[in-house]
C-alpha positions as CSV (number, residue, x, y, z in Angstrom):
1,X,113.9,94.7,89.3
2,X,112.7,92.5,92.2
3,X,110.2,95.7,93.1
4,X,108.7,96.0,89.7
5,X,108.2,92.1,89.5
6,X,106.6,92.2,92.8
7,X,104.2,95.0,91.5
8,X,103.5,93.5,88.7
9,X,102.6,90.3,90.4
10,X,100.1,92.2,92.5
11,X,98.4,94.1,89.5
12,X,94.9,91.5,88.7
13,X,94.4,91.6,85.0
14,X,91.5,90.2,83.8
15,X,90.6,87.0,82.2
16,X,88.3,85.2,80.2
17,X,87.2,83.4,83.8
18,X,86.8,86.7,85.5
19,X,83.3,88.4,85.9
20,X,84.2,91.6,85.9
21,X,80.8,93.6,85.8
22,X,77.2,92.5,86.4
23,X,76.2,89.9,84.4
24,X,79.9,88.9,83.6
25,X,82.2,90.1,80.2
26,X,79.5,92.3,78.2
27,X,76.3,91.9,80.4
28,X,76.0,88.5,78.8
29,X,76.0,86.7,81.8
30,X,77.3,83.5,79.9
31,X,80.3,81.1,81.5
32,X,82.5,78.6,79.8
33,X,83.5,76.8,82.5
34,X,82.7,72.8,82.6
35,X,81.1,70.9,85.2
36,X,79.0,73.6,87.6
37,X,76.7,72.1,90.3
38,X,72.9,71.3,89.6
39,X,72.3,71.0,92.8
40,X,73.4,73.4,95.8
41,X,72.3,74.2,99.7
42,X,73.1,75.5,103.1
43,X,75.0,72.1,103.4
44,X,75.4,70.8,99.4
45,X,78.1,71.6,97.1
46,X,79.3,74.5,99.4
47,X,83.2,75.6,99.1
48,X,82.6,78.5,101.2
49,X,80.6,80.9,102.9
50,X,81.1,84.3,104.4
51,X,78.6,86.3,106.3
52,X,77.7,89.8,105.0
53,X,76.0,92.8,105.6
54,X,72.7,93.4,103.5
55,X,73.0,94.6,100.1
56,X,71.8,93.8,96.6
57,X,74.8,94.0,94.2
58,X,75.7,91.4,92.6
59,X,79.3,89.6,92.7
60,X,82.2,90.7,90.5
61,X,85.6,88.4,90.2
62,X,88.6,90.2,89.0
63,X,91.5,87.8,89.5
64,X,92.0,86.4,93.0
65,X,89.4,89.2,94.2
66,X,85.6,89.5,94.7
67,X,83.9,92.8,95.0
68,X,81.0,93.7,96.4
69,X,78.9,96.9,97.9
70,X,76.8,96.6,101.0
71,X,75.0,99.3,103.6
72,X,74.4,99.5,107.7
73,X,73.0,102.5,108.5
74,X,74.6,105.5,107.6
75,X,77.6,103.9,106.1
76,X,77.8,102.8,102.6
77,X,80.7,100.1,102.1
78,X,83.0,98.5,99.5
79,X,83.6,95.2,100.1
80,X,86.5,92.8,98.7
81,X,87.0,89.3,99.5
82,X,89.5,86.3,98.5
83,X,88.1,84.6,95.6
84,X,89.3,81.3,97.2
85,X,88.6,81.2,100.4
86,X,85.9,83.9,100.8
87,X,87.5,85.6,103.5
88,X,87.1,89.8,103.5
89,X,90.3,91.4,102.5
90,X,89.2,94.5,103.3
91,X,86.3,96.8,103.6
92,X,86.0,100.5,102.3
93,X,83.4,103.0,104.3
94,X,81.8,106.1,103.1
95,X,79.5,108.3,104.2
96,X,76.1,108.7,103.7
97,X,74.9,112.4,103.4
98,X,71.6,111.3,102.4
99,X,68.7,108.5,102.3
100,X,66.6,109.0,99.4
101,X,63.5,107.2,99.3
102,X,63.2,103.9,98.1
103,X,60.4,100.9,97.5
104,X,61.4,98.5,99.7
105,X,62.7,95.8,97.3
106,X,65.6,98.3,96.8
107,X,68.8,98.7,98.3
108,X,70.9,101.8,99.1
109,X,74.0,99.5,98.1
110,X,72.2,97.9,94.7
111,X,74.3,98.9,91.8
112,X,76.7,96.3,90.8
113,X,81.0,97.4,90.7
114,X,82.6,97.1,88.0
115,X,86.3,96.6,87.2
116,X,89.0,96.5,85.1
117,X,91.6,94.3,87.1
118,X,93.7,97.5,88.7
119,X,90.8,99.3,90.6
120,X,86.9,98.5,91.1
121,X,84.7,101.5,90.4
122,X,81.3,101.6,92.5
123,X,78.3,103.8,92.6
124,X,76.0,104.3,95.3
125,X,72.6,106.5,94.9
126,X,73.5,107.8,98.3
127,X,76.5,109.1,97.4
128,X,77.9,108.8,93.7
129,X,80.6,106.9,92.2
130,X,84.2,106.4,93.9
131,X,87.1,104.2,92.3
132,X,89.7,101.8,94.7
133,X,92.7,100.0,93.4
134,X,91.9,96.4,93.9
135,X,93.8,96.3,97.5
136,X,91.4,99.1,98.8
137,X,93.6,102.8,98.0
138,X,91.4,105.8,97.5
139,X,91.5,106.7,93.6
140,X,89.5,109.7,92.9
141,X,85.6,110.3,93.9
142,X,82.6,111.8,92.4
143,X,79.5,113.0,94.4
144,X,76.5,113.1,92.1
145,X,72.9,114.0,93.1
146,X,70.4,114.2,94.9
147,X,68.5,112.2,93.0
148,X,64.7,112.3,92.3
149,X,63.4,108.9,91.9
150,X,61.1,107.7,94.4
151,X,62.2,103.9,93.8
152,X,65.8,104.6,94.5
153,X,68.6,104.1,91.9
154,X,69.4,100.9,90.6
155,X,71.7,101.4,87.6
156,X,74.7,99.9,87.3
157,X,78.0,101.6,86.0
158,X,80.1,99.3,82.7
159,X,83.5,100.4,81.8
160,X,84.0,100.1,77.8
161,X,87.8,100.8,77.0
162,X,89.1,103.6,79.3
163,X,85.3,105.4,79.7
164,X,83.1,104.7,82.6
165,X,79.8,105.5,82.0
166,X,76.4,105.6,84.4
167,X,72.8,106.1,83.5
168,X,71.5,108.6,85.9
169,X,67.9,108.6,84.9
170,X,65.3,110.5,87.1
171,X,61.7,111.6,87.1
172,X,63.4,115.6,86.5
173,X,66.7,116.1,85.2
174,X,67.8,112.5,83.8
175,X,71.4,112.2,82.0
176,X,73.9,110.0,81.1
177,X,77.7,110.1,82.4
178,X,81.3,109.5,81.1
179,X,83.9,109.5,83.0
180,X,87.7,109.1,82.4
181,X,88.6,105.4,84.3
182,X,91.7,106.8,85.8
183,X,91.0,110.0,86.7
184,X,87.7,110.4,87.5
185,X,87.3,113.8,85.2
186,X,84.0,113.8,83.0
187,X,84.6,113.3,79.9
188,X,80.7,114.0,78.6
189,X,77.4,114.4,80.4
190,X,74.6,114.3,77.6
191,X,71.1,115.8,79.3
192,X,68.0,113.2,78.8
193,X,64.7,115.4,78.7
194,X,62.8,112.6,76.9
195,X,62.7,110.3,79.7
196,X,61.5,109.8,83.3
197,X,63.1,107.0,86.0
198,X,65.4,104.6,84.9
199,X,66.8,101.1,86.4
200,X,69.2,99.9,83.5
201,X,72.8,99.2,82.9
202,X,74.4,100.6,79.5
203,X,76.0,98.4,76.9
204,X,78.4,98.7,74.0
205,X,78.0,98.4,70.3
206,X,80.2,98.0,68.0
207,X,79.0,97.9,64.5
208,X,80.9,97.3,61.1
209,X,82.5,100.4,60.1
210,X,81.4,102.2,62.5
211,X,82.3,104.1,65.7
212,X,81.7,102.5,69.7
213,X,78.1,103.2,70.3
214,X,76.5,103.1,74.2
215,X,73.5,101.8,74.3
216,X,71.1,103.3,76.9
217,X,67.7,101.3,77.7
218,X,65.6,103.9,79.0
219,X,61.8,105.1,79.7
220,X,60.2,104.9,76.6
221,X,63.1,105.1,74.6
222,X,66.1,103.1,73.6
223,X,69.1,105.2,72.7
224,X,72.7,105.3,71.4
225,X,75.4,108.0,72.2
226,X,78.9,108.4,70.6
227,X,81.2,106.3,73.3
228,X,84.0,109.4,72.4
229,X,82.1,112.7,72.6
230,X,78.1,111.4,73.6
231,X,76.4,112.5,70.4
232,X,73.4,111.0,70.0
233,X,73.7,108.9,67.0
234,X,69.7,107.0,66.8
235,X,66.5,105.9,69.0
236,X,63.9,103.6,68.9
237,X,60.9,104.4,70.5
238,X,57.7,102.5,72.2
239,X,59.5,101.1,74.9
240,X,57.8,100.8,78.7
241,X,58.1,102.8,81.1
242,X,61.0,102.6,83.8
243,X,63.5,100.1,82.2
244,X,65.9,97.5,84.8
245,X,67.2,96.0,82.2
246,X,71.2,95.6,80.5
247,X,70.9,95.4,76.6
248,X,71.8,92.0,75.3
249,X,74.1,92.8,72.3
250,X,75.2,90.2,70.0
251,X,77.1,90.9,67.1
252,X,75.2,93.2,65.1
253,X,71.9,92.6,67.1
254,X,70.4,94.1,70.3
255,X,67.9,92.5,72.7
256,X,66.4,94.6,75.3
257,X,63.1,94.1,77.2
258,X,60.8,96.6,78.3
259,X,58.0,95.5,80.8
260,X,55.9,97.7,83.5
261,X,52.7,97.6,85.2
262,X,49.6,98.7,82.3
263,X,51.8,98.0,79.4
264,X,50.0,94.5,78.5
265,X,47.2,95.6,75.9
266,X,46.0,94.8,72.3
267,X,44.7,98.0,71.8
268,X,46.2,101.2,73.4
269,X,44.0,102.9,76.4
270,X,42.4,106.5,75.2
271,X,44.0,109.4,77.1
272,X,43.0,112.2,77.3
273,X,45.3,115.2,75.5
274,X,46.4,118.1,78.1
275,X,44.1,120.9,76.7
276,X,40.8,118.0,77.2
277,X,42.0,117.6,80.8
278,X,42.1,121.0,81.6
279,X,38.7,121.5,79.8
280,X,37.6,119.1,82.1
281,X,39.4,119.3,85.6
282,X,41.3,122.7,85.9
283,X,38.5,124.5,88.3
284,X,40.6,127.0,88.9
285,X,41.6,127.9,85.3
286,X,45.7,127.6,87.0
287,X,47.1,125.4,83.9
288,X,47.2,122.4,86.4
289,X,45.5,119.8,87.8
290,X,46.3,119.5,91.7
291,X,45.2,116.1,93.6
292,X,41.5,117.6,94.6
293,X,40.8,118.1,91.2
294,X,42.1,115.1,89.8
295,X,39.3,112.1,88.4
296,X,39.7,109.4,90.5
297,X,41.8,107.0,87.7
298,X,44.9,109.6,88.0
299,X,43.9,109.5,92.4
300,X,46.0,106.2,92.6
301,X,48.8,107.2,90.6
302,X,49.2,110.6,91.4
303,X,52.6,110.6,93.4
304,X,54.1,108.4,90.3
305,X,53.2,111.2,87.5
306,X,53.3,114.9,89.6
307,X,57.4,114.3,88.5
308,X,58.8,117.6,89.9
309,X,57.5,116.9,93.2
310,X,55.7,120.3,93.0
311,X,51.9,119.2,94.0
312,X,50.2,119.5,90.9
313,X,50.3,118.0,87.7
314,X,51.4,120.1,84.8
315,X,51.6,119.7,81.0
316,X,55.2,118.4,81.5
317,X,53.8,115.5,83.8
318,X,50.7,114.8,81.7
319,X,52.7,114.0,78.3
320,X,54.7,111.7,80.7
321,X,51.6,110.3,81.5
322,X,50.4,109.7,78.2
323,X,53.4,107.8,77.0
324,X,52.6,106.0,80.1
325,X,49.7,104.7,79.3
326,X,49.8,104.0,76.0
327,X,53.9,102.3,75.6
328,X,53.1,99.0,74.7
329,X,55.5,96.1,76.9
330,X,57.9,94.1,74.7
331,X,60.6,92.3,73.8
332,X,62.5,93.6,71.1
333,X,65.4,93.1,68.6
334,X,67.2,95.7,67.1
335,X,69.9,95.8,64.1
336,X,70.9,99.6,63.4
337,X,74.3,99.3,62.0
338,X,75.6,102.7,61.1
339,X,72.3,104.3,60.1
340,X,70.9,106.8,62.0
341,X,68.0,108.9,63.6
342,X,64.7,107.7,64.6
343,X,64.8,103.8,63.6
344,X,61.2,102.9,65.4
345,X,60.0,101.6,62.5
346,X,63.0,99.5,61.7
347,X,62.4,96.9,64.6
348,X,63.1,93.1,63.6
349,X,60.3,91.9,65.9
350,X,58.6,92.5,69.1
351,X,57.3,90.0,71.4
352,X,54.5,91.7,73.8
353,X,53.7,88.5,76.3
354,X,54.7,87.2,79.1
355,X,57.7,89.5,79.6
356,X,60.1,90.1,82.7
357,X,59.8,92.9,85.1
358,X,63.5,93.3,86.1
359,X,65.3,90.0,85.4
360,X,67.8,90.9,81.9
361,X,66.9,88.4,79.1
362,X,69.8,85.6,78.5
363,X,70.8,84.6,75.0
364,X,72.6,81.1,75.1
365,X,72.5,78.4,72.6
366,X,71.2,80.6,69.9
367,X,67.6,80.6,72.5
368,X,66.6,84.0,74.5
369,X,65.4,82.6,77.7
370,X,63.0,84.9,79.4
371,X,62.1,84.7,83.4
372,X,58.8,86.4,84.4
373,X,57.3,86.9,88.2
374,X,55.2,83.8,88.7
375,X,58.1,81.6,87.4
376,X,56.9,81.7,83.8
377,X,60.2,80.7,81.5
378,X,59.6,81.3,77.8
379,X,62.4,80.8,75.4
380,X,62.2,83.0,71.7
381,X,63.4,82.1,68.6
382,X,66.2,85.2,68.1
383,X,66.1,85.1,65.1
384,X,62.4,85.8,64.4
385,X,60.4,86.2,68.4
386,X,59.1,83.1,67.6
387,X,57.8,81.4,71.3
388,X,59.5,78.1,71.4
389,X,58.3,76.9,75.1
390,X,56.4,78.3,77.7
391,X,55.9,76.8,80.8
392,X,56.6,77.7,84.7
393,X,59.2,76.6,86.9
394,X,58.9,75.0,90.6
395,X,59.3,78.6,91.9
396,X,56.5,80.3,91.3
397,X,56.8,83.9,92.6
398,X,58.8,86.8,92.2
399,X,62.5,87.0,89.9
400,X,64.8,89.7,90.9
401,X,68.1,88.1,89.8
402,X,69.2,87.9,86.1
403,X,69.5,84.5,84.3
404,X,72.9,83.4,83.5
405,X,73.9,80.0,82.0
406,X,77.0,77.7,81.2
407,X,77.9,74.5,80.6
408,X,74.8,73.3,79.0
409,X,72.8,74.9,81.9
410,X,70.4,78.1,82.9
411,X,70.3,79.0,86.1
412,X,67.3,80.8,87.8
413,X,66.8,82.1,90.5
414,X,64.4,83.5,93.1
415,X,63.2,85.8,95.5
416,X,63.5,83.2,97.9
417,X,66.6,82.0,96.8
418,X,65.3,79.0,95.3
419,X,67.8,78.0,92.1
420,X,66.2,76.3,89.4
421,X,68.9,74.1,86.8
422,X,67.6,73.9,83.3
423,X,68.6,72.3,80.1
424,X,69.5,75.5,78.4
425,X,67.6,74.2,75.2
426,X,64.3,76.1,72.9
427,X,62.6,73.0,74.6
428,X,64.4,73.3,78.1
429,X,64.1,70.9,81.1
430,X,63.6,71.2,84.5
431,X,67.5,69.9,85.8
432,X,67.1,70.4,89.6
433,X,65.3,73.1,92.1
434,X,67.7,73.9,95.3
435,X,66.1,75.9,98.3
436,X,68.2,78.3,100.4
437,X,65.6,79.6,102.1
438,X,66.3,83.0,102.6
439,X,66.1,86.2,100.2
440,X,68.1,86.3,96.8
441,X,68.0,89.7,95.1
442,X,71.6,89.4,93.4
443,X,72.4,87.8,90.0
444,X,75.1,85.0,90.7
445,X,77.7,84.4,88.9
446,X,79.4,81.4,87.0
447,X,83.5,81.0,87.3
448,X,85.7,78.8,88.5
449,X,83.9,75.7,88.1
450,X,81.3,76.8,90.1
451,X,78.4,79.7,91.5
452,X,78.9,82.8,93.4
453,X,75.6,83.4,94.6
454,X,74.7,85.6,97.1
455,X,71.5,85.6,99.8
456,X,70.7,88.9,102.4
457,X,72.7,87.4,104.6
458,X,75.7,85.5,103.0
459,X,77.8,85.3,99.8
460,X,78.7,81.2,98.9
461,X,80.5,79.7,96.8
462,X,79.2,76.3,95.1
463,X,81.3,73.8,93.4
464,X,80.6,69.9,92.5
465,X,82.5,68.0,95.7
466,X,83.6,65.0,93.5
């Protein structure tokens, strides 16, 4: 008896205070704790403060515990601290059998875990997924890859019910994953030809009458699959290209935005169709166009559309290239319910300005508050895309992190970890600006009466002293 109340007293379930994937319970990332800190620093507000390796996922709480992922050269780690007192409980190595390339505002450790209270599952681009019970056991492990996307991979696996699933978008060979939690078997693998490189993190909807949908934000294309069995169930198309985003979903309404560099026009750009480019460029009468041949517009982003890797373009890359060039950035709300197919021209509204590159929208007292690179913050009317304020912040530069708000309050924060307060409000205020200085890629994340918030070189814990 004594041994099964002992393991039952080690077994973290999770609670409505845990932040159990990124961006909290559903992607949300929403709090309802009372009283969290406007202002923080090095030296304000701070509980606690660990050093860590570098890394870019984001903190997840599971009970007493805090998981992280982190990199030093050729090892890729799992990291778990003590909620309260930050100290590392133990760390988790594995190895690296490959370094893909990467921009440099990647990470080889930036997907955030996930977890369902009894073991933390984590993914590395590196590597693939591998599952620990929450005091560090090996569960099972899945290599996936190599991968071929020249940014590195930044999606983040979400566990809905007993079915892990990860986006595994790519420039060739994209797909989507499902994986039994416990044993780490696949349970479906659904093949994504329509789309090219992908950042985002999968969420669940779950409409009246219907079954579990998984919604996939994706290159040009928003999808859902069957969460049972991965049939594709509908799709609405004119997204960007390359989406970082983690679908907002809100009853029977989904947010998603969908920004990327040439997608801010009235009028789409005139392409040219495959056969007119050939016509054109092909010298060689080869059904490609290679570098030399290329017009110099297509010189500069040459590496981005030859996809396969293979040194010319081909008819494959081109039509890539079109949708390119011509998807239209926006914000967009969706209500499919249980129809399906194609519902592109069943769209609520779109909102085409000012949009986010990689920061997730946040929906909090019934506003969508959106964070663009400059320190633009627009909040939207949900209900229609209607632009309720627009104005900039005191940061003005670039937004990695995610908004996430609670108890009255948005936080935002920057690249150099500068964390602007707001009045979450349509006509928000400017609460306080704290300065860290040092680099902030991670979205923090609201529990315990305070922020988890973590910098390249530290993970803290902020709480109001009084």
């Amino acid at each position: 008896m004594y041994s099964s109340v002992f393991l039952f007293l080690l077994t973290i379930n999770l609670a409505a205070a845990d932040w159990p994937q990124y961006r909290g319970l559903k992607g949300l990332g929403l709090s309802n704790d009372k009283n969290l800190p406007v202002e923080v620093g090095r030296d304000t507000n701070v509980v606690w403060k660990t050093e860590l390796p570098p890394g870019h996922s984001s903190p997840i709480l599971v009970g007493s515990r805090i998981f992280l992922t982190a990199y030093q050269g050729d090892d890729l780690s799992t990291i778990c601290l003590d909620r309260a007192s930050g100290k590392i409980l133990w760390k988790r190595q594995t190895p690296r059998p490959r370094k893909e390339g990467m921009q440099k505002t990647n990470s080889p450790a930036s997907p955030t875990p996930v977890s369902d209270g009894k073991s933390v599952y984590v993914f590395f681009g590196d590597y693939g997924l591998l599952a620990y019970g929450v005091d560090g056991e090996d569960k099972w492990n899945l290599p996936l890859g190599p991968f071929n996307n020249q940014n590195g991979h930044g999606s983040s696996p979400a566990l809905f019910d007993d079915t892990l699933v990860l986006i595994c978008d790519q420039d060739t060979g994209s797909y989507v994953i499902a994986l039994n939690k416990d044993t780490g078997k696949v349970a479906w693998r659904v093949e994504r030809p329509e789309v090219t490189r992908g950042y985002a993190t999968p969420g669940l909807y779950e409409p009246k009458g219907g079954r579990k949908q998984v919604v996939i934000p994706g290159a040009y294309q928003l999808a859902a699959y069957d969460l049972r069995n991965g049939e594709k169930i509908w799709w609405v198309n004119g997204m960007a290209w390359q989406l970082k985003c983690v679908p907002i979903i809100d009853g029977e309404t989904i947010y998603i935005n969908a920004w990327e560099t040439g997608g801010d026009f009235d009028k789409p750009p005139v392409v040219l169709s495959w056969e007119e480019m050939l016509a054109k460029y092909d010298r060689d009468n080869d059904k490609k166009i290679t570098k030399d041949e290329a017009p110099q517009e297509l010189q500069r982003w040459y590496g981005d559309n030859d996809l396969d890797k293979n040194g010319a373009i081909d008819e494959r890359d081109w039509q890539f290239w079109i949708l390119h060039r011509t998807a239209q950035n926006s914000m967009s709300a969706v209500r499919p319910g249980t129809r399906r197919g194609d519902l592109t021209k069943e769209v609520l509204w779109r909102y085409h300005k000012s949009l986010p590159n990689v920061p997730s929208p946040l929906l909090y007292q019934d506003t969508l508050f959106l964070v663009k690179d400059g320190g633009v913050l627009t909040t939207l009317n949900p209900k229609t895309g209607e632009v309720q304020k627009q104005a900039r912040v005191p940061a003005i530069e670039q937004y990695w992190a995610s908004p996430v708000g609670g108890d009255g309050k948005v936080y935002v924060l920057s690249s150099s970890c500068k964390l602007t307060a707001l009045k979450a409000a349509a006509q928000w205020e400017v609460l306080h600006m704290s300065d860290l200085e040092d680099e902030c890629f991670a979205t923090p994340a609201l529990a315990d009466g305070g922020i988890y918030l973590r910098t390249r070189r530290q993970l803290y814990f902020f709480k109001n002293k009084q």
